[in-house]
N, C-alpha and C positions, 0 to 999 in steps of 0.2 A: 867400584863395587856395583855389582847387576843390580836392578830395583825389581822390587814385588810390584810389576805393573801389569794391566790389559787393555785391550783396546773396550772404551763406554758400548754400551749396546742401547740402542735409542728406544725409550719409551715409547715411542708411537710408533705401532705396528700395524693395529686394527683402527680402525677408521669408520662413521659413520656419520652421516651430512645429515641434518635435519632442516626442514625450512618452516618457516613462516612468513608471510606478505612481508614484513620490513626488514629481515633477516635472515641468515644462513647459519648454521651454527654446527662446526666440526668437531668432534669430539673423538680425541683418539685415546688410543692405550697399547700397555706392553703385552707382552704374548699370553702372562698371565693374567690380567682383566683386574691388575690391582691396585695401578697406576691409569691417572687418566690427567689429558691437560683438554683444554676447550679452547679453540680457535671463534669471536665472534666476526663475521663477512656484514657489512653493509649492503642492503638492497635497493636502497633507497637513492641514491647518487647515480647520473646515468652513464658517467665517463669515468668516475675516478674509484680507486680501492681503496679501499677503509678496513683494515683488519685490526682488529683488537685482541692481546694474547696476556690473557689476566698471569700469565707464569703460574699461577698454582696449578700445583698437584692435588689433585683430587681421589678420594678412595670410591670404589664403586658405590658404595651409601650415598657419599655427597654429591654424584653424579644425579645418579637416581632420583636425588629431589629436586636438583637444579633441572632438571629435563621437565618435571612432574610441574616446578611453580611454572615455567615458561609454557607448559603448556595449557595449565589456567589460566595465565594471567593475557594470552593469546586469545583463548577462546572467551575471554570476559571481555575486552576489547570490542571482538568482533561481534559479537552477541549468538556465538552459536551455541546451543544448548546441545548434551546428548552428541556431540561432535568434535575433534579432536580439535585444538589450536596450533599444533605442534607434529609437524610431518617427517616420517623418515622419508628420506629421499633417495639414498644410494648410499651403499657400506663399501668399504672399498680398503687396499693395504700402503697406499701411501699417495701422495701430492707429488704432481710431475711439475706442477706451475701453475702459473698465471698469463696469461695473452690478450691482449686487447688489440684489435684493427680498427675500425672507423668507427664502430659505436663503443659499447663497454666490454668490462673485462667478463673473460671465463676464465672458469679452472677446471685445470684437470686431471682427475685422481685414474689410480688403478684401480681396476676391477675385480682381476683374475689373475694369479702369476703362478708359476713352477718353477719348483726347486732344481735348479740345474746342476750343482756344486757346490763340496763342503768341503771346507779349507780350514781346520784344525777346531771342528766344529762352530765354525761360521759360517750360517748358510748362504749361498749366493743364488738369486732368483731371476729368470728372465718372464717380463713385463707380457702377458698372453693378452691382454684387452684393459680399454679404457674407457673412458666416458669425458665428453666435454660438458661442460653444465654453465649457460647462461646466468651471471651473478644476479643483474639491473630486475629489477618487477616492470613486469609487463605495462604496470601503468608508468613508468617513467620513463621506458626504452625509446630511442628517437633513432628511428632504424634508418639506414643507407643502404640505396640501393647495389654498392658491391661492397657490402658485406658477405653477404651467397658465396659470393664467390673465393675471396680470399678465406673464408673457412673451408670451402672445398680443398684450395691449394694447403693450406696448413693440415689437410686430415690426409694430405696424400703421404706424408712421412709415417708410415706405420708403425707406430711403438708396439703394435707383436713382434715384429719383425727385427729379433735379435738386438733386441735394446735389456740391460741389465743393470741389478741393484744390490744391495747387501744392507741390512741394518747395522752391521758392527764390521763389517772389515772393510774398507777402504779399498774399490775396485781400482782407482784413479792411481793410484802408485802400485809400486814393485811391493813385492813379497819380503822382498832385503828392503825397502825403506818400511815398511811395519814394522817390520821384528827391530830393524836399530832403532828404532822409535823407544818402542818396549822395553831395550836395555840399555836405557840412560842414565847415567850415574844419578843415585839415591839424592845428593845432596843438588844435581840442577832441580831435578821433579819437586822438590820441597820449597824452593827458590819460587820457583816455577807457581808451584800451587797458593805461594802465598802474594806471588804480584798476580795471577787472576782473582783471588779474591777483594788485595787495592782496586783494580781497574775495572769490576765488573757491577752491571745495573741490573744484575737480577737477582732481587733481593733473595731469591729461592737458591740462588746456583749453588751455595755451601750447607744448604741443608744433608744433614747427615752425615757433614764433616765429624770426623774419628781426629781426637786433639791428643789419646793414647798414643805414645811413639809406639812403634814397631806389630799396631794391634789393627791396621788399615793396609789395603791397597789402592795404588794409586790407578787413575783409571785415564787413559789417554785418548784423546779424539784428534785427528791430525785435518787440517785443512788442506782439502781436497787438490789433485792436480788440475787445472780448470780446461788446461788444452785438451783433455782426455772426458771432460763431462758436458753431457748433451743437452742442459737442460737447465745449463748455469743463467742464461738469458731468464727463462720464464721464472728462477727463484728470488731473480735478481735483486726482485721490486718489495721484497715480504722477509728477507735475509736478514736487514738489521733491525727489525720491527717485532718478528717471532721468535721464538725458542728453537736453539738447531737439530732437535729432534724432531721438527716440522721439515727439515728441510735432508729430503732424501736426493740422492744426485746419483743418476741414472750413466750410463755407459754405453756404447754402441760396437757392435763387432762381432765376439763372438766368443761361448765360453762352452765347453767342453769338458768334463771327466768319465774317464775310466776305469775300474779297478783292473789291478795286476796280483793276482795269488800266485808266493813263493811258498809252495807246498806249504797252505795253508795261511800264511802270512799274507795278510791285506796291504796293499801298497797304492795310494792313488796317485792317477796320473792326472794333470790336471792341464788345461790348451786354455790361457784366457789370451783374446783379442781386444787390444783399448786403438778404437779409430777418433781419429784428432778429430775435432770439429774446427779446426783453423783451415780456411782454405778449402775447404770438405765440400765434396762436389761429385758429376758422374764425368767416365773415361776422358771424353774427347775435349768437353767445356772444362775440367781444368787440370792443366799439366803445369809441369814446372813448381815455381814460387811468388810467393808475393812480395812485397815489399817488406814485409816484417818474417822474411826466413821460412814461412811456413809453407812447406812442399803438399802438394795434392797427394792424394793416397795414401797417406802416414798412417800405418798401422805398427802398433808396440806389442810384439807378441811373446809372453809369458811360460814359461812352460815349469807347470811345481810338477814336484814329486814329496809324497809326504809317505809317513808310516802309520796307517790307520788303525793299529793296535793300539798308538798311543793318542789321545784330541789334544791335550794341551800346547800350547805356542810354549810353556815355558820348559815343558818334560820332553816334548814330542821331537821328532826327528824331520827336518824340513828341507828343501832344496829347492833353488831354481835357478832358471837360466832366461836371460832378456835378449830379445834380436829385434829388429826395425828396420821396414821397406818404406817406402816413399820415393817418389819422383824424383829425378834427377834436380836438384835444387841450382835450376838456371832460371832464365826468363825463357820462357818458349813455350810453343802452342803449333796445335793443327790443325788446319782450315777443314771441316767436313763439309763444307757448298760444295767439294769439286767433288764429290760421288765417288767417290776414289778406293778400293779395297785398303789403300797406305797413304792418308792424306800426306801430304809433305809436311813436313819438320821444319817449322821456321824460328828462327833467333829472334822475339821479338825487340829486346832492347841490349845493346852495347855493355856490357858490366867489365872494362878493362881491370877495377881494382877488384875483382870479385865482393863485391857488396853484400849481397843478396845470400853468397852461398857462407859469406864468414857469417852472419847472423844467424844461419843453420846450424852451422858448428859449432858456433856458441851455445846456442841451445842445448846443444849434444853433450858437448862437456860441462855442464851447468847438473844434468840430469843425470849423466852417466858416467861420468870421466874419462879418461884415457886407457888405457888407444882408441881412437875412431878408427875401424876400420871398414873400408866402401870396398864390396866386389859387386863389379860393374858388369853383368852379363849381355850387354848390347852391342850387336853383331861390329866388326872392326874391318871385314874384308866385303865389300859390298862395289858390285859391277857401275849402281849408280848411287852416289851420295844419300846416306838416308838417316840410320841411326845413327851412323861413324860421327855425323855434327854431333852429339850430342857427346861421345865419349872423348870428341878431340876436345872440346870446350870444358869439360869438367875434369879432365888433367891439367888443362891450363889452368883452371881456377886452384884446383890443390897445391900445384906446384907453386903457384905467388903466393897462397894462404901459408906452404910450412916453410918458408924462406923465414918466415917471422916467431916461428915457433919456437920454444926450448927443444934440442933434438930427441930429449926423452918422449916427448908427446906430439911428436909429427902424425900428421895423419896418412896411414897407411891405405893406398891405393892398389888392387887389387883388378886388371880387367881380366876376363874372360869370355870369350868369345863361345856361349854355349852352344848358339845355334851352329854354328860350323860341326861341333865336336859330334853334335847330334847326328848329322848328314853320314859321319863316316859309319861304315859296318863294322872297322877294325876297330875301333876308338870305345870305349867305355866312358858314359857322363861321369855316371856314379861314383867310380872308380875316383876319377880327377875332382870329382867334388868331396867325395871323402878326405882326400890330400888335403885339400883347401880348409875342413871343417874343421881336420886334426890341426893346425897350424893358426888357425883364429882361436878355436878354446882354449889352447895352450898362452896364448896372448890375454887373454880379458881371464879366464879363471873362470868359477861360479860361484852362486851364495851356496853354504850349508850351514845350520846350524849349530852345529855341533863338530868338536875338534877330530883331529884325524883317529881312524878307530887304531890301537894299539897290536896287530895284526897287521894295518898299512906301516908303521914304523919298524916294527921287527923283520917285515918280508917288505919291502916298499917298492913299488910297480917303477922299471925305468920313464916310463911315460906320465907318471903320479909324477916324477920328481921334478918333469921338466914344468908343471901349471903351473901358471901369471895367475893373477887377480891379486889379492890382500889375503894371508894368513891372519891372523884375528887369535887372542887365547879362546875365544867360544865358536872357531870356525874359521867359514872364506867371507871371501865379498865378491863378488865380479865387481870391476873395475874396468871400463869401457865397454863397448858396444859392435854389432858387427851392422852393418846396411850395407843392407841388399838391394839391389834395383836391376832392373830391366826397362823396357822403354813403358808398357802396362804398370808393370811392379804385378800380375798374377802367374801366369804359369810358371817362366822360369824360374821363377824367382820364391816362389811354393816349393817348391822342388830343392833347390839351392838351400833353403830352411830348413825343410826336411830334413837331411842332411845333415846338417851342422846341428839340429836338434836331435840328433838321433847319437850322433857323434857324443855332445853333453850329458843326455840320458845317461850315456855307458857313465860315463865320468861323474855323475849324482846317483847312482846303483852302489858303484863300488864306492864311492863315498859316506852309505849308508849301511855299507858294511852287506851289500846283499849279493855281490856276486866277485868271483877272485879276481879279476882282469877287468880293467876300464876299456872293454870292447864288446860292441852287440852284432849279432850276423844278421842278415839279410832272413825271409823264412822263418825266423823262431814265430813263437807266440807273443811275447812281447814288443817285438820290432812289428807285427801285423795288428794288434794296439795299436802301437803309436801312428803307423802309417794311416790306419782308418779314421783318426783323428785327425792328422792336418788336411787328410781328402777332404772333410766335410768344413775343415776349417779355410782351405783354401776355397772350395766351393760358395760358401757364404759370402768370404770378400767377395770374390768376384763377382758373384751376382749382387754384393751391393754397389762396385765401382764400374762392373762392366755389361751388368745386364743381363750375365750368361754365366753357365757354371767353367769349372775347370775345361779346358780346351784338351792338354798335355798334364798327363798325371805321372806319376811316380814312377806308376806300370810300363808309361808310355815310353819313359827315357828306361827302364829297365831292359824293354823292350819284348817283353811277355806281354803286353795287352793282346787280348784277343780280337781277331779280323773284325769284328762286327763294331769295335770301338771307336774303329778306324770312320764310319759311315756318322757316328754320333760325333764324333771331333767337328768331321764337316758343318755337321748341322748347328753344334755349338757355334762354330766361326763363325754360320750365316745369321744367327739366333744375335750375337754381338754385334753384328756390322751393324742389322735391323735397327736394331735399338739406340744404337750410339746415333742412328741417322734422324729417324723421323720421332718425332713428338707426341704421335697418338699411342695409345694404349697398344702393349702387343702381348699374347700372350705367350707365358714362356714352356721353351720344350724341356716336356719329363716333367709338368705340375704337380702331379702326385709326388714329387721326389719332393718339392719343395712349394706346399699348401698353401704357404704365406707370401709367396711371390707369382700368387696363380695369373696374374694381369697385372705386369709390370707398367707405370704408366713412361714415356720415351724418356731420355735425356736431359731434355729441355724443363719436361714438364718438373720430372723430379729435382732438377738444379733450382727452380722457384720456390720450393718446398722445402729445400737444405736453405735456403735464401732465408725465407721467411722464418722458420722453425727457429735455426738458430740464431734468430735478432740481426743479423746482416743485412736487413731489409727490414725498416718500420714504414708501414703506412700511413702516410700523414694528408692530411684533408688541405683539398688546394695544388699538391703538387701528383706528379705521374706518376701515373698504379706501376706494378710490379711490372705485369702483362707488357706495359707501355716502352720499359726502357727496350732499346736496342742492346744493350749488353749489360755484365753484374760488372765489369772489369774494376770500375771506378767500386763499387761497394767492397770488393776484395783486396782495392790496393789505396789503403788510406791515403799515399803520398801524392795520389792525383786530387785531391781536394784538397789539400793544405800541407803546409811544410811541416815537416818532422822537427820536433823541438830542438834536438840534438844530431848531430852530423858525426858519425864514427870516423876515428883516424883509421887510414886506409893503411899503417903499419902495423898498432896498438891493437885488431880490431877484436880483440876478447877482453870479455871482462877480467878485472886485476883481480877480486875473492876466488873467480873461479881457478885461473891459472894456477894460485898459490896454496892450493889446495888439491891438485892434480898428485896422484892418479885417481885417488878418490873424486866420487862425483860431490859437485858443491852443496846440492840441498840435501846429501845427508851426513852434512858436518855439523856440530854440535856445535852453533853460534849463536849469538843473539837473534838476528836476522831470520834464522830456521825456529828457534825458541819461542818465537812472536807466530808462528803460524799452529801452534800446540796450545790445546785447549788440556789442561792438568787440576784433576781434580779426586779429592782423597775419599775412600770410601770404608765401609765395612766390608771385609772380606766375603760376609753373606748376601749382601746386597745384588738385587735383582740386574742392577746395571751392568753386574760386570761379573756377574755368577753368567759363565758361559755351558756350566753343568745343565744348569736348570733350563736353558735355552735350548741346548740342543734335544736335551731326554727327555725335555717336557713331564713333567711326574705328576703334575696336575693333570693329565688328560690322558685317555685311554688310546693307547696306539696298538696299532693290528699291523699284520706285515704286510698287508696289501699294499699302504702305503707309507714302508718304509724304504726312504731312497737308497739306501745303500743296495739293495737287494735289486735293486730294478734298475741299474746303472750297468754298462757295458761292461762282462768279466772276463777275465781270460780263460779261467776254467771254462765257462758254459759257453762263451762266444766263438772261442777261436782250439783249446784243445781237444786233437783226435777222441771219438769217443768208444774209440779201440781198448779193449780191455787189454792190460798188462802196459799201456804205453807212459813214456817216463813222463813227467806229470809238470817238470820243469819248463817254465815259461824259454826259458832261457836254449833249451834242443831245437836242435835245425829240421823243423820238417820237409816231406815231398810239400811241392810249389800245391796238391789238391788234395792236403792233408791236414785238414783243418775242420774244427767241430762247425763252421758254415754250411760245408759242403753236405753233412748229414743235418738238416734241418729238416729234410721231408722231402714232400712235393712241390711244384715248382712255385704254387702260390702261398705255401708256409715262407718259402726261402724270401719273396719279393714281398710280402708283408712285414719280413723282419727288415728290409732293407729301406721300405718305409719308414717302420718305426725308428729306424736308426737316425735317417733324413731331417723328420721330421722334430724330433729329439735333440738333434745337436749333439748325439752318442750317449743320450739318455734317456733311454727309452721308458716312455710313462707304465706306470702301475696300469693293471685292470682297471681300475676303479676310475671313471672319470673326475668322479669328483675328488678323490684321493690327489688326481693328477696338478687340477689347474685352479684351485681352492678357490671354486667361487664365491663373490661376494653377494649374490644375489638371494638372500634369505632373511629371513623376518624375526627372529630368535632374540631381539631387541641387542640392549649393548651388552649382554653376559653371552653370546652366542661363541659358538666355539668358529674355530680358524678355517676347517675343509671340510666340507660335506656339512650335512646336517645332523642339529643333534642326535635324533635318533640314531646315527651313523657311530658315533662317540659312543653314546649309553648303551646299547649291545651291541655283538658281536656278531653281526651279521652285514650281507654285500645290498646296496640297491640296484636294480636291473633299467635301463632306459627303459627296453623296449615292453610295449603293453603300458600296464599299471604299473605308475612309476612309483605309489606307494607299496607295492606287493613284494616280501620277501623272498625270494627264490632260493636260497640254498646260505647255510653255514660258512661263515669264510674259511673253514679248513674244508676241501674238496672230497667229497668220500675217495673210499678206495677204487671203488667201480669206475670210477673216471677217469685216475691215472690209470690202473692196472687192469681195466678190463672184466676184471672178477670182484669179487666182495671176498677178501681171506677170513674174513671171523666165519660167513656160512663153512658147512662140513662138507668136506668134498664126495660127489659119488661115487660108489662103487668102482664103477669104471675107471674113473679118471686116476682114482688109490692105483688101481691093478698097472694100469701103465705105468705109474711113478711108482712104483715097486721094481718092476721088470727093469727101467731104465735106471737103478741106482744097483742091481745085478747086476748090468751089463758093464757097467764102470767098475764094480768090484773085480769082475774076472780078469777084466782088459789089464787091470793093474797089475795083475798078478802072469800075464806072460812076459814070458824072456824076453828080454829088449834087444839083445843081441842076437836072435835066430833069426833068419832070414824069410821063412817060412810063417806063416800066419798060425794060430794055434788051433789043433782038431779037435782037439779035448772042450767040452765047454761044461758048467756047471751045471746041476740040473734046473730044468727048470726057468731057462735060457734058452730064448730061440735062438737059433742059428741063421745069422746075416749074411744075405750072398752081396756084394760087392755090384753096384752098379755104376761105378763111375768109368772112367775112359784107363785107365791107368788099370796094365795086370796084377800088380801088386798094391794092396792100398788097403794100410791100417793107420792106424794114428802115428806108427814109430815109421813107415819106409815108403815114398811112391817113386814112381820111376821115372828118372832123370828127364825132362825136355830132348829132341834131337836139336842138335846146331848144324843151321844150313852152311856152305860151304864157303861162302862170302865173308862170314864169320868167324870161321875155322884159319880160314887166308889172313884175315888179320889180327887174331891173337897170336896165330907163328911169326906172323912179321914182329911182332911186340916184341915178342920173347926172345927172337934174332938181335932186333937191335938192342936188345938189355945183354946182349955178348958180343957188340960191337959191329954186327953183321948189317948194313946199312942197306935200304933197298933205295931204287933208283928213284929219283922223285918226276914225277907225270909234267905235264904241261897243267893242270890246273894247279900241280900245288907251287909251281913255280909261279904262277902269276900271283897268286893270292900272297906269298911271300914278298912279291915286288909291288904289289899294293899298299903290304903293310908297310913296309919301308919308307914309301913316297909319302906316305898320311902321317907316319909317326916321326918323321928327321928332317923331311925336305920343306 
């Protein structure tokens, strides 16, 4: 039986740091300001952190006077009269961590964020600005002289820079491990809820426990995936000490939505990127894997589809699809000392029992289940040795890894040689990737929520019948995984995604009952969505792993990019060699495309910064700074300092829960083990925790459209459909390739502003309103202050302007008329302008009224009706008849030849069409 459950929504949202000489004192709350817990920070100790987290909950009254005695009892202390004891310091929407290097700790909270995606009304927000804030008091601080420095390295990992969070949904897992979460049988969640109340120390945790059967929902908080969270090091140290509503855990990658209108119906599309922090590094410094399975470059990319008519997880209609690139999981590495355009490929260590790659696998099926399946795009015919090492090596390792396999769950091996296919002009990528994409999703399946619509049963798609994954009575599952690599893991291998997501799409449309056939064509409106979505998705990785945006895009292997793309590819190339080489700051081409990576700092510098950031690198007094080592190699491969507890059988080499639980993935089996990382706890059904209504509608607070996300998010109506009157309106029609509502944007710097805002956006393009946009925190409004903009902003209905006087109101947030339309329609119109729209709704009446079939134009006109003499090129030319084009003769030659051969009459074939026939032959058989 399904359970009445949701995922906990964290009381701490808003945030405000207050200081005093011996003290710090954080004070957070829920969105509605009616819940508050208090964090107190020691100031006093110059090394160590001291936090104290009283677990009560606080009403804003009791807040109010707890702020009020500390701040007398401060300024009596100090003996200031007439002066405050008690300081705001910075308000901010959540705690990134804590860090300490050679003197004391800081923290560091958010500042600013924007809403990027809403996933069944849970908002998901990427991190716009932050603040470090020294803990220690000035009088205790016992400073070292590279301290400087190692904060410079720790501030060079930009957390604007496409790092993201969510208060109530769980970025760190699938979309199908939340929802099976949610629908756990009634009697574990009861189990469940009553051994966290045996084993739990906060006396507060059952406050507001519902002992009524059947009168509570249950509220679910799932522990996070750790290999996917960025920021698990800095929480690490305050994790079992605070309340986990202090502890927000951040993501890195890349998160994107779209809407999709089916004549009228709201549909979003959603692109989230989760990049591992295992191993996590830039292009050249780290390839391959380490000793504990975990490949460079791992990116987990998501792709929902929801029905935005409906918000609930429990009513709503939901779907996704999981795919993952990473490094070819061997030992190996490339020298960039030799200045090389293609450093060489070396083997760096011996793995005859495949070690390294069965502990990847394991992972895979731990996470995902079965089939793994690897298509390997790394070139296989090569003049001199290069990639080909890397795919001979990694068929060797598969083929010793599935000798040991049950044959149901072998892992399927897949190479293709893109770059060749690309070279030829007969050959279609696309084409042979679509093959490939239809033949993987039909193996792994995808999640939907909901069972098959009774329309797919009565009429059922032969290609419907043939999908893998898990049937379920409430839906699918996907069940295994596809990884994708190339020697990067970016362009082809973007591409290759594409593809196989686009593939899916069709198959989570017709799943949702929104279009009759599980196939999407090239050209629609909604295939030019999703395509713009993994550009910008692809582009992000890449400039976070390689320094440089996309090289080869979609276009490129379509083979419609435009001449001029061709010169920017270059530069791209030359913009990645740059950067993967030298170590200083370079900046990157096309900045305006992408603000936040305007002065990338090299390679090197950034690998110190993934080093330190994520705890792979602690600073300790006495032994050699970061700067100092010669290489990380030893901080990335534990097994070079000390021996591994345990030694895997080189037959056995997966774990035994996981196997026995195949095809399903292991952590979302519903066992003790999984049970233990679930935080279950029973509520009123009205309760602010897990009332998702209240959350997202906000009904306590005044909202204007300016900044409502839904409306300022990339649509298919306004973004991409013709704005031709009469044309079909279906996302789903195949337009011309320069048939797109882009291409009517205007002039050329409307179109490149919007392609900015796109960039810069993540395909979410901000509201007018600045402050609507990026909800800063920097306002004085004490602890009742609202969430975006300032009060005034909430209490009426009106825009603030930057420019000038930032306090001065310029204009109503509804625009007049004269702005969109030029004219003011309430004024009366004059004379004149009547007299003409009089004559022109005559002229229409007459026109209607001639013969449609006369050939001749009509002489007779009404009175009163001027008479139009014809000035176009064409003798005849009324709205019913103009006169035919001529066809040149070259034209005329080969429609006869058509029409010949369609009566078997064959014409001779030339010397080019023969070679071009014997071209195709030799690229397509030989």
């Amino acid at each position: 039986m399904p359970s009445a459950a949701a995922p906990i929504i964290s009381s701490v949202q808003k945030l405000v740091l207050y200081e005093t000489r011996a003290r710090y004192f954080l004070v957070g709350s829920n969105n509605a300001e009616t819940k508050y817990r208090v964090l107190k920070i020691d100031r006093t100790e110059p090394k160590d952190l001291v936090i104290i987290d009283d677990r009560h909950v606080y009403t804003q009254q009791e807040v109010r006077e707890l702020l009020g005695r500390l701040d007398l009892g401060n300024r009596t202390k100090m003996g200031q009269k007439g002066s405050s004891g008690l300081f705001r310091a910075v308000s901010a929407f959540g705690v990134v961590g804590f860090v300490r290097f050679l003197e004391g700790y800081y923290i560091v909270l958010i500042t600013k964020r924007r809403k990027m995606a809403d996933i069944g009304g849970h908002a998901i927000y990427k991190v716009e600005d932050t603040n470090m804030i020294y803990i220690p008091n000035d009088s205790v601080r016992v400073t070292h002289p590279d301290e400087a420095r190692y904060l410079r390295i720790f501030q060079n990992v930009d957390l604007s820079s496409n790092f993201y969070f969510s208060y109530s949904y769980d970025l760190s897992h699938s979309l199908q491990y939340n929802l099976t979460v949610l629908r756990m049988p009634l009697e574990m969640l009861k189990s469940e809820t009553t051994q966290n109340r045996q084993e739990s120390f906060d006396i507060f945790e059952d406050e507001g426990l519902i002992t009524q059967g059947g009168s509570g929902v249950f509220g679910i908080c799932s522990e996070p995936y750790m290999k996917y969270v960025w920021n698990g090091e800095l929480l690490d140290i305050i994790k079992n000490t605070v309340h986990r509503d202090w502890l927000l855990y951040i993501i890195h990658g890349f998160c994107g939505q779209s809407k999709l209108l089916i004549y009228g119906r709201p549909v979003y599309v959603t692109l989230i990127a989760r990049r591992s922090s295992k191993f996590a590094g830039t292009r050249f410094l780290k390839r391959g894997a380490n000793c504990e399975g975990d490949v460079a470059n791992e990116v987990e990319t998501e792709q929902i589809l929801c029905d935005a008519s409906v918000m609930s997880f429990t009513a709503g209609s939901y779907s996704s699809y999981v795919q993952v690139r990473g490094s070819v999981p061997l030992y190996w590495s490339q020298d960039i000392s030799t200045m090389m355009p293609k450093p060489p490929i070396t083997l760096d260590q011996a793995d005859p029992f495949a070690h390294v790659a069965a502990l990847h696998f394991d992972q895979m099926f731990q996470r995902f289940g079965s089939p793994i399946i690897i298509l390997n795009l790394v070139k296989e015919r090569e003049k001199r040795k290069h990639e080909r090492i890397l795919s001979e090596e990694l068929v060797a390792a598969v083929t010793y890894l599935n000798q040991f396999l049950p044959p149901e769950h072998t892992i399927v091996y897949i190479p293709w040689d893109m770059a060749k296919y690309t070279k030829s002009k007969l050959c279609n990528v696309l084409d042979r990737l679509n093959v490939i994409a239809e033949s993987v999703v039909k193996k792994t399946g995808f999640f939907v929520n909901r069972p098959d619509s009774y329309c797919s049963i009565l009429r059922p798609d032969e290609k419907w019948n043939e999908l893998g994954g898990c049937v379920i009575p409430t839906g699918r599952l996907q069940t295994g995984i596809l990884r994708t690599n190339c020697v990067d893991c970016l362009d082809r291998t973007n591409t290759a995604q594409f593809m196989v997501g686009k593939c899916a799409l069709a198959y989570q449309l017709y799943s949702l009952g929104l279009i009759d056939k599980p196939n999407l064509q090239f050209d629609t409106d909604a295939v030019r969505l999703f395509e713009e979505l993994y550009e910008d998705h692809g582009d992000t990785l890449s400039l976070q792993y390689g320094g440089s945006q996309l090289v080869h895009r979609v276009k490129t292997y379509r083979k419609i990019a435009p001449w001029t793309q061709h010169s920017k590819d270059i530069m791209q190339t030359l913009s990645r060699y740059y950067s993967n080489a030298f170590s200083e700051s370079l900046p990157v081409l096309n900045p305006c495309s992408y603000p936040e990576y305007h002065h990338l700092p090299g390679d090197a510098d950034r690998q110190d910064s993934i080093n330190l950031f994520l705890g792979v690198f602690h600073p300790t007094e006495g032994k050699p700074h970061l700067w100092e080592l010669p290489t990380d190699f030893y901080l990335h491969h534990k097994n070079t300092m000390r021996l591994l507890p345990t030694r895997r059988s080189y037959t056995y080499w997966w774990t035994p829960e996981v196997i026995k639980h195949l095809p399903l993935p292991y952590d979302e089996v519903i066992c003790a083990v999984n049970l233990k990382k679930l935080i279950v706890k029973k509520f009123h059904k009205y309760e602010e925790e897990i009332d998702i209504h209240n959350e997202f509608f906000r009904p306590y607070e005044l909202s204007s459209f300016d900044d409502t996300f839904c409306l300022a998010m990339t649509s298919s109506a306004r973004d991409f459909m013709p704005k031709t009157v009469g044309i079909d309106p279906s996302p789903f029609t195949v337009r011309k390739p320069d048939e797109t509502g882009k291409s009517v944007l205007g002039n050329k710097s409307n179109r490149e502003e919007a392609v900015l805002q796109r960039k810069t956006a993540a395909s979410a393009p901000p509201p007018p309103s600045e402050e609507a946009v990026s909800s800063s925190s920097e306002d004085d409004s004490g602890t009742d202050r609202e969430e975006e903009g300032s009060v005034s902003q909430r209490s009426t209905p009106v825009k603030m302007t930057d420019a000038g006087d930032s306090a001065k109101v310029t204009e109503n947030v509804v625009q007049p008329m004269k702005e969109l339309y030029g004219i003011n329609l309430s004024d009366g119109l004059s004379e004149e302008d009547f007299s003409i729209y009089s004559r022109f709704v005559q002229l229409g009446q007459s026109q209607h009224k001639q013969d449609k079939n006369s050939q001749q134009p009509c002489s007779r006109c009404s009175d009163g009706v001027i008479k139009l003499t014809p000035i176009s090129a064409f003798s005849q030319d009324n709205i019913y008849e103009v006169q035919p084009p001529r066809v040149d003769r070259k034209s005329t030659e080969i429609f006869q030849a058509h029409i010949q051969a369609s009566q078997g009459i064959m014409q001779p074939l030339g010397k080019e069409d023969s070679a071009m026939y014997r071209e195709y032959i030799r690229n397509r058989y030989l």
